[in-house]
Phi, psi and omega in degrees: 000131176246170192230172188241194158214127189264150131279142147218144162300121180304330167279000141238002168174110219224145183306330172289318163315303165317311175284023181258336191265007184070222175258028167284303193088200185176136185310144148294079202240191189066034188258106140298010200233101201314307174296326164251044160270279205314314172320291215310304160353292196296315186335115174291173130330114178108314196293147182255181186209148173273149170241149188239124177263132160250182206043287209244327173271352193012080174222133198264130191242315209215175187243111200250190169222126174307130160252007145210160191254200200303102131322166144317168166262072180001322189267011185226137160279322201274156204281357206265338184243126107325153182220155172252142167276136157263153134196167182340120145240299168267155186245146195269146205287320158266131118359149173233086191273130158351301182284316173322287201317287155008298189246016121321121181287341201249029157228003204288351177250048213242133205269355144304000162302278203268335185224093182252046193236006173227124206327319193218114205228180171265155170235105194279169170328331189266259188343327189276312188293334198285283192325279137000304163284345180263357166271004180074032174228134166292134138261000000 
């Protein structure tokens, strides 16, 4: 299992919309960024994600699972973007904020750290157990 980070504006599709659509889920869809396409590619059946509110909470609030793997994207005719389905499983008992990630020393090389403007990233296996403990979730 590898595991990721998603990002959405909470005011156009937020971890409660998600936890709203159940165990259906719901396309990862609108990603316009060749690299984070390409994440989406690499995705498993089973693979988790941090979901990230950017903009205003810049935050890791909840935990999803891929439920489908890479597809066209429903909202585009052209054929170059893809998605992955997602859904819900946990919401983290503490927000994991940005400035949290930041100023942990044992994350600085985490790429919401260092390139936190793309949409859709890698987590390695340290980063997923850091994040996750500081969010209050057992492992």
């Amino acid at each position: 299992m590898r595991y990721w980070l998603m990002k959405s504006e909470p005011d156009a599709f937020s971890w409660d919309d998600l936890v709203a659509k159940g165990d259906a889920g719901e396309e990862w869809d609108g990603v316009r960024n060749y690299q984070a396409r390409n994440n989406m590619r690499e995705m498993a059946l089973g693979d988790r994600a941090f979901f990230y509110h950017s903009q205003s909470d810049k935050a890791v609030v909840g935990i999803c699972e891929v439920i489908a793997l890479a597809h066209p994207d429903s909202t585009t005719d052209d054929p170059r973007w893809e998605c992955v389905d997602v859904r819900a499983l946990s919401a983290l008992p503490r927000p994991v904020t940005l400035a949290d990630c930041k100023a942990d020393e044992r994350l600085q090389d985490m790429a919401l750290v260092k390139t936190s403007r793309l949409s859709v990233q890698p987590v390695t296996d340290e980063e997923w157990r850091i994040v996750c403990t500081m969010g209050g979730v057992e492992m």
